[in-house]
C-alpha positions as CSV (number, residue, x, y, z in Angstrom):
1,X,-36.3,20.6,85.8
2,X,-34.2,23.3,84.6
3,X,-36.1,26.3,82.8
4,X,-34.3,29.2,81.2
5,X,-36.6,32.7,80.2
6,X,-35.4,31.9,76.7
7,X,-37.5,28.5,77.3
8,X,-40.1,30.0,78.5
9,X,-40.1,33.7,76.3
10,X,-40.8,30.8,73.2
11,X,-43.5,29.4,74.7
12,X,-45.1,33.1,75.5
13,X,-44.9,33.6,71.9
14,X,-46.8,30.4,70.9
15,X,-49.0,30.9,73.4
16,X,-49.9,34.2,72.1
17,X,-50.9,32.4,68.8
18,X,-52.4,29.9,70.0
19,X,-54.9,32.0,71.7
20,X,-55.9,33.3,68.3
21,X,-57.1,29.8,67.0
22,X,-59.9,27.9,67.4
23,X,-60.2,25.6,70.6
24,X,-60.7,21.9,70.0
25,X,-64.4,21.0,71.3
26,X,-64.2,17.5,72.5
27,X,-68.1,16.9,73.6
28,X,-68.8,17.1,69.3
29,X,-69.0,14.2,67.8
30,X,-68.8,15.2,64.4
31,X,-65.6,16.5,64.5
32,X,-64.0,13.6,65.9
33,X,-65.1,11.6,63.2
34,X,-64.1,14.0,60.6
35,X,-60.5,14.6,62.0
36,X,-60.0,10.7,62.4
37,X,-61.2,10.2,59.0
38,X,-58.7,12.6,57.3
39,X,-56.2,11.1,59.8
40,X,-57.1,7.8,58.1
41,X,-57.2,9.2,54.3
42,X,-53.5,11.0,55.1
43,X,-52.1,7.8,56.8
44,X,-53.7,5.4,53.7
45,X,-51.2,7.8,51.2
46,X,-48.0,7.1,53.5
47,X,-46.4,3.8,53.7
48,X,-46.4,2.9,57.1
49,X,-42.7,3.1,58.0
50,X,-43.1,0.6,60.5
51,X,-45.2,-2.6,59.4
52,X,-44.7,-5.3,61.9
53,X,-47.8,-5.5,64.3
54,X,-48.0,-8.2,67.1
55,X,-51.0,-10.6,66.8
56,X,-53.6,-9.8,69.5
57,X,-56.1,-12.7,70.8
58,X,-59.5,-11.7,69.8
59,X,-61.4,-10.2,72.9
60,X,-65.1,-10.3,72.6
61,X,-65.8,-9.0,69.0
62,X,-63.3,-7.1,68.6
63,X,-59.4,-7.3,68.1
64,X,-57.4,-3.9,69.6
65,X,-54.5,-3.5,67.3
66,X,-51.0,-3.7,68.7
67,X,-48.3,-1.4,67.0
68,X,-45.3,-2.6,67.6
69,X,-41.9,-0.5,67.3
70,X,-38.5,-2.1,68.4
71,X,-36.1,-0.8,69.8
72,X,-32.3,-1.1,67.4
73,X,-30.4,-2.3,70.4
74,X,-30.7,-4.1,73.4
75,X,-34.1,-4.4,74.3
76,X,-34.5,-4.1,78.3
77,X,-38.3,-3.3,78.7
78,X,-41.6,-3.4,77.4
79,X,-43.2,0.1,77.6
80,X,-47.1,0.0,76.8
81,X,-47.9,3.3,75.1
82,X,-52.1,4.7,75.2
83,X,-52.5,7.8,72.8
84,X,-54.4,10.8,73.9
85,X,-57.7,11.8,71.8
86,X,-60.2,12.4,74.3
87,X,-61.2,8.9,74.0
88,X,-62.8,9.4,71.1
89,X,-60.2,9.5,68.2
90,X,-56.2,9.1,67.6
91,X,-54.9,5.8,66.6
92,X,-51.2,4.4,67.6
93,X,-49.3,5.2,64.3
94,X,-50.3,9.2,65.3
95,X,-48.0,9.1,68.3
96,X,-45.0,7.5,66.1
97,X,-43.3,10.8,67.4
98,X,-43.2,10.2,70.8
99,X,-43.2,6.6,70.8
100,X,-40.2,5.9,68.5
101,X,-37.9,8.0,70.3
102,X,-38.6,6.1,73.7
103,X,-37.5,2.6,71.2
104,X,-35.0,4.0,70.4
105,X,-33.0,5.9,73.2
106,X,-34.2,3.6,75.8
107,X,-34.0,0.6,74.4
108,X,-37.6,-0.5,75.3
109,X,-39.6,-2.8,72.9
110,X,-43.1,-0.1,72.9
111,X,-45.9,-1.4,72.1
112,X,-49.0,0.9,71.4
113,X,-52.8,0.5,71.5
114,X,-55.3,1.4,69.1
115,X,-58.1,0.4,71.3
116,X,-61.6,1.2,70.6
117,X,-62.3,5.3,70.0
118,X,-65.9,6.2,71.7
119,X,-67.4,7.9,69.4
120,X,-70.5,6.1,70.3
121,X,-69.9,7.3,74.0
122,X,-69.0,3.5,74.9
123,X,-66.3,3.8,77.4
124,X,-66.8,1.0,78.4
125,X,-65.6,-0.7,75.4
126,X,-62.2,1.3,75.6
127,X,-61.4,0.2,79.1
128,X,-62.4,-3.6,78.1
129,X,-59.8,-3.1,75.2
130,X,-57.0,-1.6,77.4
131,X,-57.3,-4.2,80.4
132,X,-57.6,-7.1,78.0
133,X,-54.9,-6.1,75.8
134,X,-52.2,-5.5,78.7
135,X,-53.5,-8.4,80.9
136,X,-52.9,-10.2,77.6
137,X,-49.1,-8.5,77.1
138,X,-48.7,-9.5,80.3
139,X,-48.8,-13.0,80.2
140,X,-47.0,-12.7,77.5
141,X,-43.7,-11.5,78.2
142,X,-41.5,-14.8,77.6
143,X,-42.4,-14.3,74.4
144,X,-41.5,-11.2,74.2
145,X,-38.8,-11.5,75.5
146,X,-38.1,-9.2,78.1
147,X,-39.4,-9.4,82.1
148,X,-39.9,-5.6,82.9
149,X,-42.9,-3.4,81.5
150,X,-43.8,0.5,81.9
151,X,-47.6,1.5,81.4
152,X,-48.0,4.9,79.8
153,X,-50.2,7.5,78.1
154,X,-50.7,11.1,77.0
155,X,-54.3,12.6,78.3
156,X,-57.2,10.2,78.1
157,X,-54.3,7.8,77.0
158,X,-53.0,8.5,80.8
159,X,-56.5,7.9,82.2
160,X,-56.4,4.2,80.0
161,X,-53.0,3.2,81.2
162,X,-53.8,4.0,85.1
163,X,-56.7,2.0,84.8
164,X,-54.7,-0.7,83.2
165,X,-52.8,-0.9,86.2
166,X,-55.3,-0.5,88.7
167,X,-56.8,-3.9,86.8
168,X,-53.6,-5.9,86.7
169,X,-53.1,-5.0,90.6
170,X,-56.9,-6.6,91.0
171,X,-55.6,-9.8,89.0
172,X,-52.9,-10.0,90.6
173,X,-50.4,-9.7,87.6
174,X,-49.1,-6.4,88.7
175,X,-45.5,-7.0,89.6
176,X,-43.4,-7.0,86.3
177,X,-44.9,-3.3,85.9
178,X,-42.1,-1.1,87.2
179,X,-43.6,2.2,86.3
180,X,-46.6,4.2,85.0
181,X,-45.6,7.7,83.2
182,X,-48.3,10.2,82.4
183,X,-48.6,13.3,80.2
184,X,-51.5,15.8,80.7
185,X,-53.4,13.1,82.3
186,X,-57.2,12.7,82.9
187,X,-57.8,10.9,86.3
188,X,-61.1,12.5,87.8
189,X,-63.6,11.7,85.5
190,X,-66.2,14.0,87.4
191,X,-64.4,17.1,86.5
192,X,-61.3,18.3,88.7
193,X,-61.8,21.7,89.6
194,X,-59.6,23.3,87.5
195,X,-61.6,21.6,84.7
196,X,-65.3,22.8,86.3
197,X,-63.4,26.4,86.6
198,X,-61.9,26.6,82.7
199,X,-63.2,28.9,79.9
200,X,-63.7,28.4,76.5
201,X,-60.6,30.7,76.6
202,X,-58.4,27.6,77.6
203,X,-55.1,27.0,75.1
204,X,-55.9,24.1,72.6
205,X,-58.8,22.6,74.4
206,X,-62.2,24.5,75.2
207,X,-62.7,24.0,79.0
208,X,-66.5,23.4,79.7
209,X,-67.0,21.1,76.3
210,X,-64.4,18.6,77.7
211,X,-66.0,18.5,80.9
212,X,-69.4,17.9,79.0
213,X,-67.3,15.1,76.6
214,X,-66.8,13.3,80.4
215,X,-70.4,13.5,81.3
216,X,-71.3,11.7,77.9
217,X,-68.5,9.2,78.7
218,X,-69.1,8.1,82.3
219,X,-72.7,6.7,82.5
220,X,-71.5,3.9,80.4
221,X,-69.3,3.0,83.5
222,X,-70.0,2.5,86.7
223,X,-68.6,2.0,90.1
224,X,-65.6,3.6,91.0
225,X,-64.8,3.5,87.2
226,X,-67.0,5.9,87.1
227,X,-65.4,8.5,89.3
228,X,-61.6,7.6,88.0
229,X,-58.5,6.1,88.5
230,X,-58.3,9.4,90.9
231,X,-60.6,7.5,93.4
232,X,-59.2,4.3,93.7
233,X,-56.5,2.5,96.1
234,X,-53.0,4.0,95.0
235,X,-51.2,2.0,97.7
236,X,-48.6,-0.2,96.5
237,X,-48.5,0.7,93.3
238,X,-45.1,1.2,91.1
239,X,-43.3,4.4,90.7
240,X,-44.9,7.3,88.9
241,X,-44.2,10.3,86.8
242,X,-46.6,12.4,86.2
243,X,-46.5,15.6,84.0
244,X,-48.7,18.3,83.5
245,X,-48.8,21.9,82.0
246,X,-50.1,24.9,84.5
247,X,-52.3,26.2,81.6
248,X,-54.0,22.7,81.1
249,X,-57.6,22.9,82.0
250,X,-57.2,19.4,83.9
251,X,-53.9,20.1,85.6
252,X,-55.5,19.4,88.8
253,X,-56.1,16.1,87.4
254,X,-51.8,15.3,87.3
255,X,-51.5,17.5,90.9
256,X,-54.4,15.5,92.9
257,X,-52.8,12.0,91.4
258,X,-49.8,12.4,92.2
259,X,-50.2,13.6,95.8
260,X,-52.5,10.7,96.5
261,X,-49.8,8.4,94.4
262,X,-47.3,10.0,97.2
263,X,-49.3,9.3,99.8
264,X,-50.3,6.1,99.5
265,X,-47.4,4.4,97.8
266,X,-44.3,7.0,98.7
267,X,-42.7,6.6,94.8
268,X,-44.8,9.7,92.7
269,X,-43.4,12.7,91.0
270,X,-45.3,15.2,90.0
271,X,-44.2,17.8,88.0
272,X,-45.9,20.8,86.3
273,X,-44.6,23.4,83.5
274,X,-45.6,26.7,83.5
275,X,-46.4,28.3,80.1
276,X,-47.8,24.7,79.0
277,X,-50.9,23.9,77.7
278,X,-52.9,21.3,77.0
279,X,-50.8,18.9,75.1
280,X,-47.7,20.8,75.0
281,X,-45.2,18.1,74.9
282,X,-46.0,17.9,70.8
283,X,-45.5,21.6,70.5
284,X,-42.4,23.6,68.8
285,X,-41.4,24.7,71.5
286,X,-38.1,24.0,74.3
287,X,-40.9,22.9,76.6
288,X,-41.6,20.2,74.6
289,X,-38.8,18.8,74.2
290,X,-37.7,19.0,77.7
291,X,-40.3,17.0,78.8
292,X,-40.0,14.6,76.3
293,X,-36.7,14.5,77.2
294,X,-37.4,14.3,81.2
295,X,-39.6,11.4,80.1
296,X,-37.2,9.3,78.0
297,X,-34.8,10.1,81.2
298,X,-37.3,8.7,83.5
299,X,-38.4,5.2,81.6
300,X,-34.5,4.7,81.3
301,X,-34.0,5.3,84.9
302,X,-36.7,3.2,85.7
303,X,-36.5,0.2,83.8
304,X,-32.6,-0.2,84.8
305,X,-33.6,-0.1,88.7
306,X,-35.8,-2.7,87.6
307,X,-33.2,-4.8,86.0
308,X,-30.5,-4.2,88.6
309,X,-32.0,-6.9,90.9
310,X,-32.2,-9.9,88.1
């Protein structure tokens, strides 16, 4: 990673502003429901540029929705995409931005979830949703034509897709997955100290009410669930890249993953911005889109080291 002071002089100055707005309280309820209703509304007035959805088993009583966006060329990979919301709002179509790109440049077939948002503090509902959907993509791929898969996700999204993983290595249906990529991710649900040590200061995000949105989340789990994908078994898992922002209240969260990752399965990268928030990879800013960029590098790096073999 290359940064120039131009690169990071921008980011100073959208820093600065973002310091004068409101921080995004993640524990309320209300406001969840309120921003993913006018998400709804807004989307509901804009055709949806990309219709075609893949049809989805029923799990349970409920159906997650696939949204599926395909790549104009060759298509050499699945990459399964978990939007960010604090678990409790966002939908698929939202992260169109990042997800289309990664279609398009490196010719994956992407598949994104809308899982269920806990909004009524079930959890465990969204991890059902995630590990049945990609177990279900998994046995799948003939028909999707394609033999390699990345798992991936922005924030809670990252948290989703790790634990993904973490089920298909317990099934035993873990070896067409040739990478997990995370952005901002959550992976110690119990707080990570430089969550427990955040203000309501924090860019973006107010520190203490996300660690309070975790404590309403995790008594619906239990077990290691409970704790995180932070304190599982990383051993012989597939190579990882993990990014975070130095001015992310759960930064620790990407640095304490991806030295275990290291550790215990010797293929984990781990890289941090400075000047980033929470989230900064959909900012304005050069930051952004060089690690948007370093991402789309790495899936395409990835999924070719995967094909070599075949």
């Amino acid at each position: 990673m290359s940064l120039t002071s131009h690169d990071l002089r921008g980011a100073r100055r959208l820093n600065a502003l973002l310091s004068l707005l409101p921080r995004y309280h993640t524990d309320h309820r209300w406001n969840a429901k309120t921003v993913q209703a006018l998400v709804r509304a807004a989307q509901a007035l804009v055709p949806d540029p990309l219709p075609r959805r893949i049809e989805f088993a029923q799990f349970a009583d409920r159906r997650p929705g696939l949204r599926s966006i395909v790549s104009n060329g060759q298509v050499r990979g699945l990459y399964v995409h978990f939007h960010g919301g604090a678990w409790v709002m966002g939908n698929a179509r939202l992260d169109d931005g990042i997800t289309c790109p990664i279609a398009r440049l490196c010719g994956m077939l992407v598949v994104s979830v809308d899982f269920h948002n806990a909004v009524d503090d079930r959890l465990d509902m969204t991890l059902q949703d995630c590990t049945a959907t990609v177990e279900w993509l998994i046995e799948h791929l003939a028909e999707l034509q394609v033999k390699h898969v990345i798992l991936g996700g922005e924030s809670s999204g990252a948290h989703l897709a790790a634990e993904a993983l973490l089920h298909l290595r317990e099934r035993g249906k873990a070896a067409a997955v040739a990478g997990f990529v995370s952005m901002c991710g959550c992976f110690d649900l119990t707080g990570s100290e430089s969550l427990r040590r955040s203000s309501n200061k924090s860019l973006m995000i107010n520190g203490p009410s996300a660690l309070r949105n975790l404590q309403r989340l995790t008594p619906s789990l239990s077990g290691r669930r409970a704790k995180g994908p932070l304190f599982a078994d990383l051993s012989g898992l597939p190579p990882a890249l993990l990014i975070g922002g130095a001015l992310d209240p759960i930064v620790d969260d990407s640095i304490s993953m991806g030295r275990k990752w290291q550790q215990q399965s010797a293929n984990a990268e781990c890289i941090i911005f400075p000047e980033a928030p929470h989230g900064f990879n959909r900012l304005p800013t050069k930051l952004s889109a060089r690690a948007n960029d370093l991402v789309r590098q790495w899936i395409s790096g990835t999924i070719e080291k995967a094909i070599l073999p075949d």
